[in-house]
PyMOL Python script that loads the backbone (N, CA, C, O; Angstrom):
from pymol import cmd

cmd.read_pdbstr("""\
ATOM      1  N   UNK A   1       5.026 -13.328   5.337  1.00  0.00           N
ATOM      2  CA  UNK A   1       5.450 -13.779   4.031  1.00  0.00           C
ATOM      3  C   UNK A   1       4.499 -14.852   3.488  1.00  0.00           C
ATOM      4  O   UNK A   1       4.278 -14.880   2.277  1.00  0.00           O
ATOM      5  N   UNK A   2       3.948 -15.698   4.278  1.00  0.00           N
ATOM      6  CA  UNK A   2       2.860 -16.563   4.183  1.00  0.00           C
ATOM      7  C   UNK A   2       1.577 -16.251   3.364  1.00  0.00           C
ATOM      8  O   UNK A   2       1.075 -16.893   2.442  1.00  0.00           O
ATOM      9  N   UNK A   3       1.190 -15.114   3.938  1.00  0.00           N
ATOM     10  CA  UNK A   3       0.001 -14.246   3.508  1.00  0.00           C
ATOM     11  C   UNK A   3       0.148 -13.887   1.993  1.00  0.00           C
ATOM     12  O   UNK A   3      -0.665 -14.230   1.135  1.00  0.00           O
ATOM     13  N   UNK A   4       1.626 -12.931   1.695  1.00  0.00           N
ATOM     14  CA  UNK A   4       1.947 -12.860   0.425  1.00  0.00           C
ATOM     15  C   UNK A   4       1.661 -13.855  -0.387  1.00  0.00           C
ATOM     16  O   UNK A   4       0.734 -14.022  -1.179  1.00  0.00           O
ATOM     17  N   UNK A   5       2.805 -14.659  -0.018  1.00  0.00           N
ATOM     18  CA  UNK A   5       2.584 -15.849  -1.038  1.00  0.00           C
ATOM     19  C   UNK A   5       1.414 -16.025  -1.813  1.00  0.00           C
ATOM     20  O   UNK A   5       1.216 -15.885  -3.019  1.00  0.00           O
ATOM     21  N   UNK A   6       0.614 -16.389  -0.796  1.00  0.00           N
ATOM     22  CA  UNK A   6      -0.869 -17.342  -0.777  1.00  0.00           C
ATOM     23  C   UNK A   6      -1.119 -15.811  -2.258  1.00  0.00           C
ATOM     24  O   UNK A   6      -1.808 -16.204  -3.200  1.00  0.00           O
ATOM     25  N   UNK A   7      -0.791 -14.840  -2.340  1.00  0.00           N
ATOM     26  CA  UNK A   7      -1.324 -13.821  -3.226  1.00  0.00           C
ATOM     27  C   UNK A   7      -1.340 -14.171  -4.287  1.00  0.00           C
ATOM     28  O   UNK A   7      -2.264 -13.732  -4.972  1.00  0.00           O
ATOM     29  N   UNK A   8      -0.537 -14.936  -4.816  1.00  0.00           N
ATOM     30  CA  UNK A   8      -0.082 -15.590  -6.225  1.00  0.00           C
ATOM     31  C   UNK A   8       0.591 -14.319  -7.120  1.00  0.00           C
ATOM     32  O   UNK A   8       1.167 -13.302  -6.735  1.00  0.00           O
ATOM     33  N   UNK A   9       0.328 -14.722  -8.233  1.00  0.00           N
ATOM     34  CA  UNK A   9       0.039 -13.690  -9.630  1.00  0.00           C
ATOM     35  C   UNK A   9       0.032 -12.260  -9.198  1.00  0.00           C
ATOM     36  O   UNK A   9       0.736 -11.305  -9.526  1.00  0.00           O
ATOM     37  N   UNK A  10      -1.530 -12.463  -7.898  1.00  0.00           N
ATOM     38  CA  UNK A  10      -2.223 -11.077  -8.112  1.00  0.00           C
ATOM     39  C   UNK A  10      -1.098  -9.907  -7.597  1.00  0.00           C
ATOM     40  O   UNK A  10      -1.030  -8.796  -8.124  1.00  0.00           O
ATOM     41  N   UNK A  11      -0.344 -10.293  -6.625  1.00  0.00           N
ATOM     42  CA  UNK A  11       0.728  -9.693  -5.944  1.00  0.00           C
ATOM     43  C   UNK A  11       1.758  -8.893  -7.150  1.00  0.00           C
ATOM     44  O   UNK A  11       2.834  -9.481  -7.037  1.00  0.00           O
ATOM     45  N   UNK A  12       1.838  -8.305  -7.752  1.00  0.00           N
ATOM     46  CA  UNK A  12       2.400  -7.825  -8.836  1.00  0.00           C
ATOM     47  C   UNK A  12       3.862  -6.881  -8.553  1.00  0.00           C
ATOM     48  O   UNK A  12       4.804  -6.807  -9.341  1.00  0.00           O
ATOM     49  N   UNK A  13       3.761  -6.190  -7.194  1.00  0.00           N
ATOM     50  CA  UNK A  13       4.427  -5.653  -6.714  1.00  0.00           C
ATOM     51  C   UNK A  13       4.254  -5.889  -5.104  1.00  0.00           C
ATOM     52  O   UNK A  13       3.706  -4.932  -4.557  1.00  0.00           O
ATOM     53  N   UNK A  14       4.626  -7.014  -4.195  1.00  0.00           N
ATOM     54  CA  UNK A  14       4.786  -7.070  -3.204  1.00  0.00           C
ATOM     55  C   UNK A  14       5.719  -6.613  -2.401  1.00  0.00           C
ATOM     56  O   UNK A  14       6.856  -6.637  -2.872  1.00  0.00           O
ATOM     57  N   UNK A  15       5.509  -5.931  -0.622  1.00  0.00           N
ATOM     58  CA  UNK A  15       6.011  -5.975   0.202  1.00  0.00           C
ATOM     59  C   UNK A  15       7.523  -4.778  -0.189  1.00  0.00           C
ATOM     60  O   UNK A  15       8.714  -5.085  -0.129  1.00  0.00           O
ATOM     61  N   UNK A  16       7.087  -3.784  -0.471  1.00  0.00           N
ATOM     62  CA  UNK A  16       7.886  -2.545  -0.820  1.00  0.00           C
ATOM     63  C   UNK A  16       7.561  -1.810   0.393  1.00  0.00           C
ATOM     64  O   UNK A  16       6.424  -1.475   0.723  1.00  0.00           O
ATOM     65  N   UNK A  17       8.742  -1.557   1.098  1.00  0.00           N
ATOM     66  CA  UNK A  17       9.113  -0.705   2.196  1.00  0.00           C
ATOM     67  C   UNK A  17       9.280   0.617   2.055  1.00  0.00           C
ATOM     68  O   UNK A  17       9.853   0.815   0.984  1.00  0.00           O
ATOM     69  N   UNK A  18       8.991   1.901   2.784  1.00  0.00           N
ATOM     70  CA  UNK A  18       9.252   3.160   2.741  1.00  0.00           C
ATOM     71  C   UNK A  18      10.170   3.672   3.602  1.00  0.00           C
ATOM     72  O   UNK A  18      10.141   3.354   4.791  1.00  0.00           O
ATOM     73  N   UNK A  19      11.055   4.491   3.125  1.00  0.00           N
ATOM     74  CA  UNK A  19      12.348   4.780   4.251  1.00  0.00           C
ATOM     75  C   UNK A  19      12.298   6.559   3.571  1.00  0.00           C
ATOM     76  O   UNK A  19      12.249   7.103   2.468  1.00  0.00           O
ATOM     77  N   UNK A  20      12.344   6.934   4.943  1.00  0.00           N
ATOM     78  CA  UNK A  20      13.036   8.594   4.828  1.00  0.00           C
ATOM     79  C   UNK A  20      11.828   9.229   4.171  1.00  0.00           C
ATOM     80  O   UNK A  20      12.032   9.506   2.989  1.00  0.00           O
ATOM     81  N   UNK A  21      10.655   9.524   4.616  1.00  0.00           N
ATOM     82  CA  UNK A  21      10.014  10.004   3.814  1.00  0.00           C
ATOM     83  C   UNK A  21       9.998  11.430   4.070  1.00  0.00           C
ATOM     84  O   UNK A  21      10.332  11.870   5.170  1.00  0.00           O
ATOM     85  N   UNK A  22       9.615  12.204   3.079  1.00  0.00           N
ATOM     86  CA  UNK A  22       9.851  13.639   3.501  1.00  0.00           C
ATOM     87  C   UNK A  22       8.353  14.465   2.654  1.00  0.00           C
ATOM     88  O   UNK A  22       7.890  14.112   1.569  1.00  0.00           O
ATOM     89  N   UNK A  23       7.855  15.571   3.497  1.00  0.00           N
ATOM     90  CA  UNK A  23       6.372  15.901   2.949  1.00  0.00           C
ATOM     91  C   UNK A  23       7.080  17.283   2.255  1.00  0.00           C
ATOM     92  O   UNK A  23       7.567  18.205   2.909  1.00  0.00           O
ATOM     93  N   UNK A  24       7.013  17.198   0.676  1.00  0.00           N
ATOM     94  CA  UNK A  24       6.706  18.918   0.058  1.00  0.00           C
ATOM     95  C   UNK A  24       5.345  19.471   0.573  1.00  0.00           C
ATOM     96  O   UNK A  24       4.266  18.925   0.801  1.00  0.00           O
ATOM     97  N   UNK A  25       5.661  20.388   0.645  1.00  0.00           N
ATOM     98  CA  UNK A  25       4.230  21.497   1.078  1.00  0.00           C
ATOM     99  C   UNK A  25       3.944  22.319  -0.068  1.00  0.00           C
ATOM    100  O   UNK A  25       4.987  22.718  -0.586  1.00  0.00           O
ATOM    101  N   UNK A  26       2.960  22.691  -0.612  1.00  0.00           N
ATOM    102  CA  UNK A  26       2.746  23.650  -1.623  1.00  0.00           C
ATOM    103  C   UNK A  26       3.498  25.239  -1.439  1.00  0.00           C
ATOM    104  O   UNK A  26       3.761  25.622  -2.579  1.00  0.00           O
ATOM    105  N   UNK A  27       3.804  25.981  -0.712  1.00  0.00           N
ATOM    106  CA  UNK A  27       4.888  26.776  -0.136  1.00  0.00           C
ATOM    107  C   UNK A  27       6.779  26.126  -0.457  1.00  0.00           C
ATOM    108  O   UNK A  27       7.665  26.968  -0.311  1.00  0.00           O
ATOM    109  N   UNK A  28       7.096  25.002  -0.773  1.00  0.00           N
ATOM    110  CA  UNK A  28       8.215  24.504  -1.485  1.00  0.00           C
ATOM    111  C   UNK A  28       8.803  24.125  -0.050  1.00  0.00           C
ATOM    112  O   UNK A  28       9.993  23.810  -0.015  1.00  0.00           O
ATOM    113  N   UNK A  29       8.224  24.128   0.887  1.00  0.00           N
ATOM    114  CA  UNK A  29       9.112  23.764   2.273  1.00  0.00           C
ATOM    115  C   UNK A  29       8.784  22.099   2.240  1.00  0.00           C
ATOM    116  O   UNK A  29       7.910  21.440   1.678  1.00  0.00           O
ATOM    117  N   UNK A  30      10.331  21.622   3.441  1.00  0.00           N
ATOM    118  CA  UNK A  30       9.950  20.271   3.238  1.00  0.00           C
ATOM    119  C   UNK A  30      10.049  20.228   4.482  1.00  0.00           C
ATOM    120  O   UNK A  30      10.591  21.121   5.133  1.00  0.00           O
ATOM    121  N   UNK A  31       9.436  18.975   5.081  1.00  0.00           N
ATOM    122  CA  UNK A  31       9.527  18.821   6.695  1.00  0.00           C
ATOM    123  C   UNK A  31       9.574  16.505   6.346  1.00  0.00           C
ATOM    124  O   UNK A  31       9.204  15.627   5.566  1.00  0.00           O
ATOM    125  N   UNK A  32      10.356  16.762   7.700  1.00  0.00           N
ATOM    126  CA  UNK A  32      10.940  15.303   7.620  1.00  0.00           C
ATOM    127  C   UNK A  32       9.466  14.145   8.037  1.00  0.00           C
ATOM    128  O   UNK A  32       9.025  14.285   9.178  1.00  0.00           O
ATOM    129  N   UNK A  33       9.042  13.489   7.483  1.00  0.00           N
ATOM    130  CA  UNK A  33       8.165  12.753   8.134  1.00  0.00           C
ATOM    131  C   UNK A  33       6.872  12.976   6.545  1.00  0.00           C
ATOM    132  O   UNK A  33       6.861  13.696   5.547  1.00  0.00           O
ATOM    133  N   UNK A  34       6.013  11.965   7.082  1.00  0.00           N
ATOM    134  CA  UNK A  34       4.779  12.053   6.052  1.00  0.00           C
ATOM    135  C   UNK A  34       3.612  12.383   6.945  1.00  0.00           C
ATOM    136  O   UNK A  34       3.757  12.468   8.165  1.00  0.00           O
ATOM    137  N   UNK A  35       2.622  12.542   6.430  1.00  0.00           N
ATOM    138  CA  UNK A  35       1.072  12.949   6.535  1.00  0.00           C
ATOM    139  C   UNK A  35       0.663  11.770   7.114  1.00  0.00           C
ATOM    140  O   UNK A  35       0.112  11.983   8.194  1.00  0.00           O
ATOM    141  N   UNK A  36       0.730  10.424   6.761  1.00  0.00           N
ATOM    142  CA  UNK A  36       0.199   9.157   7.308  1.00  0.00           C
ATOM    143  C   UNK A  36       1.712   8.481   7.729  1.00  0.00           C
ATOM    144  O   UNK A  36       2.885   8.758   7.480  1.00  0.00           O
ATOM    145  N   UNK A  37       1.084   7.563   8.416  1.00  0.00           N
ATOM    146  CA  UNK A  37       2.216   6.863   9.159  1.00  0.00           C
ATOM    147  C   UNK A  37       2.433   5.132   7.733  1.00  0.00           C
ATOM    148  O   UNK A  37       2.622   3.933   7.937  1.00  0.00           O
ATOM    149  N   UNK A  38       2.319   5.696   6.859  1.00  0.00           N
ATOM    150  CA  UNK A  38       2.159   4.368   6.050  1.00  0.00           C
ATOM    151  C   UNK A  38       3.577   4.382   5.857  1.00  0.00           C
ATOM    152  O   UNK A  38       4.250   5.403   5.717  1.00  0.00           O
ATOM    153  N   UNK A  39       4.258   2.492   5.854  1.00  0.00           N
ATOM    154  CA  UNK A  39       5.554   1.872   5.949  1.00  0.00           C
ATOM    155  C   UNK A  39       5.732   1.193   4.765  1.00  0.00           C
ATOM    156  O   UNK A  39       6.822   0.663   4.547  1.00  0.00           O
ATOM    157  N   UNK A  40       4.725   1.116   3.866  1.00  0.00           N
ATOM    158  CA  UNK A  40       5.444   0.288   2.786  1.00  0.00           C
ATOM    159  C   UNK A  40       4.109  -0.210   1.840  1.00  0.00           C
ATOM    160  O   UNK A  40       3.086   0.255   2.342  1.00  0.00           O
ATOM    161  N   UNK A  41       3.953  -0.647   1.180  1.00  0.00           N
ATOM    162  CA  UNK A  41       3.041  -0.923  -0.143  1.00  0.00           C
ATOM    163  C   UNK A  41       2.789  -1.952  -0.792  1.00  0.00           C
ATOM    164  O   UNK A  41       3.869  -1.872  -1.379  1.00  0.00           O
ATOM    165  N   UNK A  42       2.354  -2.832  -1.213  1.00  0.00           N
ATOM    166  CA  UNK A  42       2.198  -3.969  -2.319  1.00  0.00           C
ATOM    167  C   UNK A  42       0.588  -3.400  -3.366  1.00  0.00           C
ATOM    168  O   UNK A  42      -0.490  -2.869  -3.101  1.00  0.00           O
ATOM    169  N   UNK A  43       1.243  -3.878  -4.514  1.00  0.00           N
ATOM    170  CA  UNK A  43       0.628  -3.642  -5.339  1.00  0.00           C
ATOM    171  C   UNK A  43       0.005  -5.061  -6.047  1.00  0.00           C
ATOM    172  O   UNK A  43       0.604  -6.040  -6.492  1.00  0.00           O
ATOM    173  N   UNK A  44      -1.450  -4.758  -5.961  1.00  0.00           N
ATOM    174  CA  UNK A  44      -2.240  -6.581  -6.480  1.00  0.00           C
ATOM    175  C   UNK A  44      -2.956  -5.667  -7.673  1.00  0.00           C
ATOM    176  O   UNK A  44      -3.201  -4.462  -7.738  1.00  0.00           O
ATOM    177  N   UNK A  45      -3.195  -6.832  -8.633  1.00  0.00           N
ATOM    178  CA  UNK A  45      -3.498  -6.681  -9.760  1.00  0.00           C
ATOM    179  C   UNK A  45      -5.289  -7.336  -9.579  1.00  0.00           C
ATOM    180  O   UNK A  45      -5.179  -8.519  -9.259  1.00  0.00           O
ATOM    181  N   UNK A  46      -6.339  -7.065  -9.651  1.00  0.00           N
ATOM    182  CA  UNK A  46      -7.446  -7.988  -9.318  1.00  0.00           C
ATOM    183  C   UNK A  46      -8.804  -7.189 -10.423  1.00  0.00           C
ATOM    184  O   UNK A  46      -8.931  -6.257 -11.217  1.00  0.00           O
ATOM    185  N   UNK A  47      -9.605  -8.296  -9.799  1.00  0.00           N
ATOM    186  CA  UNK A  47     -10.697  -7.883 -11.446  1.00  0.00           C
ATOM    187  C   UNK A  47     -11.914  -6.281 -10.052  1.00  0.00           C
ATOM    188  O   UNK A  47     -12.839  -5.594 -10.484  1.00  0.00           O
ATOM    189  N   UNK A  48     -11.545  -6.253  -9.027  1.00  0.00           N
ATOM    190  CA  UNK A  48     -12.471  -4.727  -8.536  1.00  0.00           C
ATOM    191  C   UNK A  48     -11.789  -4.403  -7.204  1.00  0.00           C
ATOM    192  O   UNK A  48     -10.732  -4.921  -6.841  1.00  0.00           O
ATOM    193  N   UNK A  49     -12.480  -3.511  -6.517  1.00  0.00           N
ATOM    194  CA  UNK A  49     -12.058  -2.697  -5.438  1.00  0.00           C
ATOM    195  C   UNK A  49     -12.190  -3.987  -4.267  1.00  0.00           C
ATOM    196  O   UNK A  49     -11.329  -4.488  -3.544  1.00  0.00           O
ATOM    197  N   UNK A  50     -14.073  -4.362  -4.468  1.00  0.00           N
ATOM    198  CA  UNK A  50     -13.999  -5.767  -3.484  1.00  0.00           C
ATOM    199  C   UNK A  50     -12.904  -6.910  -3.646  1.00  0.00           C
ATOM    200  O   UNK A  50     -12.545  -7.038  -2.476  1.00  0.00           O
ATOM    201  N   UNK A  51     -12.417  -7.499  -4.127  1.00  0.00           N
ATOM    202  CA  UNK A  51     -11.402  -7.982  -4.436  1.00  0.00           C
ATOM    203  C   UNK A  51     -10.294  -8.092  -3.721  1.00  0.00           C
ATOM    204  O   UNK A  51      -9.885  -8.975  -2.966  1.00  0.00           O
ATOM    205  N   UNK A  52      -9.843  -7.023  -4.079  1.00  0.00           N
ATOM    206  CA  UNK A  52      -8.511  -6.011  -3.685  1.00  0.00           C
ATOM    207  C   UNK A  52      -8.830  -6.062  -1.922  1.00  0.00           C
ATOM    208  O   UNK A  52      -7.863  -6.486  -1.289  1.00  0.00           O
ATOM    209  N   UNK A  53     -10.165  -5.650  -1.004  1.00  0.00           N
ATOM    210  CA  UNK A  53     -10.369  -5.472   0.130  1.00  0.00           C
ATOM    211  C   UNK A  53     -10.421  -6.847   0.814  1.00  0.00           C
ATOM    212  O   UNK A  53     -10.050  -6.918   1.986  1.00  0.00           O
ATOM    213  N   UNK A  54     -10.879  -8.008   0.137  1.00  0.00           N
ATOM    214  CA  UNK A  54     -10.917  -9.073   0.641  1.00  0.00           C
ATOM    215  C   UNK A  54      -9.366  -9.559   1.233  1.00  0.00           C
ATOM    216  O   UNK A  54      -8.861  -9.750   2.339  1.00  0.00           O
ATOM    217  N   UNK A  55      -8.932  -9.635  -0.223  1.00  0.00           N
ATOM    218  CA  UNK A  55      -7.050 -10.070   0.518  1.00  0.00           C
ATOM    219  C   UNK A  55      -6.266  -8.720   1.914  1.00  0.00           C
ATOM    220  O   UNK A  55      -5.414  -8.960   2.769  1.00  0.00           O
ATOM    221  N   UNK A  56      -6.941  -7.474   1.644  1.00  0.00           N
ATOM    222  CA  UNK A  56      -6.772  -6.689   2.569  1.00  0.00           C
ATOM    223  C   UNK A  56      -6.904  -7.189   3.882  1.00  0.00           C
ATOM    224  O   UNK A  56      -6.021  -7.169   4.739  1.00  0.00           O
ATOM    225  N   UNK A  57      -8.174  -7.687   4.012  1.00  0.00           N
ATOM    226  CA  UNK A  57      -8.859  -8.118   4.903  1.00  0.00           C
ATOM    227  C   UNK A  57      -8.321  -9.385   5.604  1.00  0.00           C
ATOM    228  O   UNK A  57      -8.745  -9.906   6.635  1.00  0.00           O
ATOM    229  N   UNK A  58      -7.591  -9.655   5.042  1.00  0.00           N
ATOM    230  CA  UNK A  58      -6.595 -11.122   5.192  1.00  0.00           C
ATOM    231  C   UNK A  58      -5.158 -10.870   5.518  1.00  0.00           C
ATOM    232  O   UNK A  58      -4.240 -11.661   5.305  1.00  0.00           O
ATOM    233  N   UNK A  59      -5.075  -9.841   5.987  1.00  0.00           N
ATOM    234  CA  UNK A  59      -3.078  -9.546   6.080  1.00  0.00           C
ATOM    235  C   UNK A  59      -2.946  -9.493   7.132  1.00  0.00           C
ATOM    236  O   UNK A  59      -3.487  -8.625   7.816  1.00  0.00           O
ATOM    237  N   UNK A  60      -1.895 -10.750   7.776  1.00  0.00           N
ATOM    238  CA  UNK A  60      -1.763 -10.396   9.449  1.00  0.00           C
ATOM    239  C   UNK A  60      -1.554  -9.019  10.121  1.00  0.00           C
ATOM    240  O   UNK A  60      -1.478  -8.924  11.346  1.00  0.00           O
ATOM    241  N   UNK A  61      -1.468  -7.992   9.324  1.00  0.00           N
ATOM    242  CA  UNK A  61      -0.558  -6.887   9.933  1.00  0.00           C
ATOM    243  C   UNK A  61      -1.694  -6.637  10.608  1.00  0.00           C
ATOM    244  O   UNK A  61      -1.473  -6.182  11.730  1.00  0.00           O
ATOM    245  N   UNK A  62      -3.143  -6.805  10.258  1.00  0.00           N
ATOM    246  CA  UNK A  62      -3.964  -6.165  10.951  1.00  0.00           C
ATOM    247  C   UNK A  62      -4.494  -6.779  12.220  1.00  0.00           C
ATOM    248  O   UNK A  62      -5.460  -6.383  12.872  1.00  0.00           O
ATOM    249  N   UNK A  63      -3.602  -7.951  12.502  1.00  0.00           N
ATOM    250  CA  UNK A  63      -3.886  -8.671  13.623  1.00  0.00           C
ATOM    251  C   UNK A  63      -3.128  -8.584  14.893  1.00  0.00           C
ATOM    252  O   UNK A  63      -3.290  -9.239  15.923  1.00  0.00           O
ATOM    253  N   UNK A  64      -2.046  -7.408  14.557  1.00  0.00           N
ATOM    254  CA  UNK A  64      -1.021  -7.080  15.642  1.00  0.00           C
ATOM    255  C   UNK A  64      -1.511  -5.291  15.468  1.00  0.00           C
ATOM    256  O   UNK A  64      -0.698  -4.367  15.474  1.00  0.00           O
ATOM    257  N   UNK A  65      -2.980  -5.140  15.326  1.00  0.00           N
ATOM    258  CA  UNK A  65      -3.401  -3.611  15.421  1.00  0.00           C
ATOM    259  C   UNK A  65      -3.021  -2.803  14.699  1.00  0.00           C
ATOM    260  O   UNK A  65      -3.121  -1.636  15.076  1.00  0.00           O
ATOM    261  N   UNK A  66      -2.315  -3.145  13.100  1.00  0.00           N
ATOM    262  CA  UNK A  66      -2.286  -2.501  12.281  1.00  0.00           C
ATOM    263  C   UNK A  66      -3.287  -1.814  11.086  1.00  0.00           C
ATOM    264  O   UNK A  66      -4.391  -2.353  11.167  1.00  0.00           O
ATOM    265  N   UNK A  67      -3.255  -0.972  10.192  1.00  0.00           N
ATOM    266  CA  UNK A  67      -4.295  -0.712   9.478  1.00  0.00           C
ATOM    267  C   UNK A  67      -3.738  -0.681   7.889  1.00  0.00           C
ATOM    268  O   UNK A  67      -2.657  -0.437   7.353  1.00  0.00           O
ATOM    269  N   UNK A  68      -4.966  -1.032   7.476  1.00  0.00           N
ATOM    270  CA  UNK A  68      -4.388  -0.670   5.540  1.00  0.00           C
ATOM    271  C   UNK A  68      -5.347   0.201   4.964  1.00  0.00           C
ATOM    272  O   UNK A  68      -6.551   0.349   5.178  1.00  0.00           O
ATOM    273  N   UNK A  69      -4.521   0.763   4.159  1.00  0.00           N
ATOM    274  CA  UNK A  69      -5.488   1.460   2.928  1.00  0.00           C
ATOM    275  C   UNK A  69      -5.565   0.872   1.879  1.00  0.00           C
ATOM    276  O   UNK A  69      -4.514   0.362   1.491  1.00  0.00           O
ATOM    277  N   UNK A  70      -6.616   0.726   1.137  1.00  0.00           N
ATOM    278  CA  UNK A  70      -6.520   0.467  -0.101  1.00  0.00           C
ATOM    279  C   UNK A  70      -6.875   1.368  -1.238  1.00  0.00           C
ATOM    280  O   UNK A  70      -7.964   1.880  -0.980  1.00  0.00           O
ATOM    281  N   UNK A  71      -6.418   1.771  -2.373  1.00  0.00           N
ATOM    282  CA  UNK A  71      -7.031   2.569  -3.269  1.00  0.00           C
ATOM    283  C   UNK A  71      -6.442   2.061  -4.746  1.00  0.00           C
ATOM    284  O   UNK A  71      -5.348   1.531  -4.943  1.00  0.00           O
ATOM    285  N   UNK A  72      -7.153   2.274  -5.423  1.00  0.00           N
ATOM    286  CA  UNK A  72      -7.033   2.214  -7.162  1.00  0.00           C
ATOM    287  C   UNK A  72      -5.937   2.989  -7.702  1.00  0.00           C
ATOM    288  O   UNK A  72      -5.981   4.210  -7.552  1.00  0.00           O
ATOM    289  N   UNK A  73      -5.118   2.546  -8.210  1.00  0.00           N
ATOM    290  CA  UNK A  73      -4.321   2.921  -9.487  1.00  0.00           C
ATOM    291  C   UNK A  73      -5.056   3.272 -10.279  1.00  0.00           C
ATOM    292  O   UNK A  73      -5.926   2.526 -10.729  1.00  0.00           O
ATOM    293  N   UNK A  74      -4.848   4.841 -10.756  1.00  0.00           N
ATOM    294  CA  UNK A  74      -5.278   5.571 -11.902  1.00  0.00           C
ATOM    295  C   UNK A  74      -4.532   5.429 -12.926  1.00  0.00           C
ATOM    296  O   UNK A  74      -3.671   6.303 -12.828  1.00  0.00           O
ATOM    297  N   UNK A  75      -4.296   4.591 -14.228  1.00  0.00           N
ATOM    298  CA  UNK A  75      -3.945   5.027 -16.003  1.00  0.00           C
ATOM    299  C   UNK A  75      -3.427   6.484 -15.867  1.00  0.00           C
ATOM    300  O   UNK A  75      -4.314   7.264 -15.522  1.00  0.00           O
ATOM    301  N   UNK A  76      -2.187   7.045 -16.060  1.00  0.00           N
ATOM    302  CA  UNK A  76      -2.477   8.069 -16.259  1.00  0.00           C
ATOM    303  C   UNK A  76      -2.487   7.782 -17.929  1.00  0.00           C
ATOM    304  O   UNK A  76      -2.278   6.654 -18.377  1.00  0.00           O
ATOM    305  N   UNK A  77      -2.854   9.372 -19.094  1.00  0.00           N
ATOM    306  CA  UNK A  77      -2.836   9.093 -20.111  1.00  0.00           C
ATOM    307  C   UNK A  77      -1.274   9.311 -20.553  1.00  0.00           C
ATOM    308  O   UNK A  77      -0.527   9.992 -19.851  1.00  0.00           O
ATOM    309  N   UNK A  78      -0.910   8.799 -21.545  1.00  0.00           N
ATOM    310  CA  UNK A  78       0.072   8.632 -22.396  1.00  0.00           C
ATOM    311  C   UNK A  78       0.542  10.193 -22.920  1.00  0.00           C
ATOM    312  O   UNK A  78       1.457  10.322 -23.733  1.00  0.00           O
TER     313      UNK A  78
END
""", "prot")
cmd.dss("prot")
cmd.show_as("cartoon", "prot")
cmd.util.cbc("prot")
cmd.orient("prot")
């Protein structure tokens, strides 16, 4: 929670958990579980990708052998 914090502002959507995830398949079948083992999400608002990787780079989770992804929010159009 420490780590968050320190996020300020940029943290826009912090520390959102994933429960029950379930994978559609292009065939319409569903199977219980996801593709990645990812648990949950925060969303930072920052001026680039480096940015964004630095505070990545700073989250205890990865100090008890965890991993993050990071990727860009696409606009969709209106």
């Amino acid at each position: 929670m420490e780590w968050l914090s320190s996020l300020g502002d940029a943290a826009v959507s912090p520390a959102n958990p994933l429960k029950d995830t379930r994978t559609v398949n292009p065939d319409g079948t569903v199977n219980a579980g996801g593709i990645t083992t990812m648990s949950g999400y925060t969303i930072v608002e920052v001026d680039s990708m480096d940015a964004a990787l630095t505070i990545a780079k700073a989250c205890p989770f990865l100090e008890v052998g965890g991993s993050l992804e990071v990727s860009e929010l696409m606009k969709m159009p209106s």
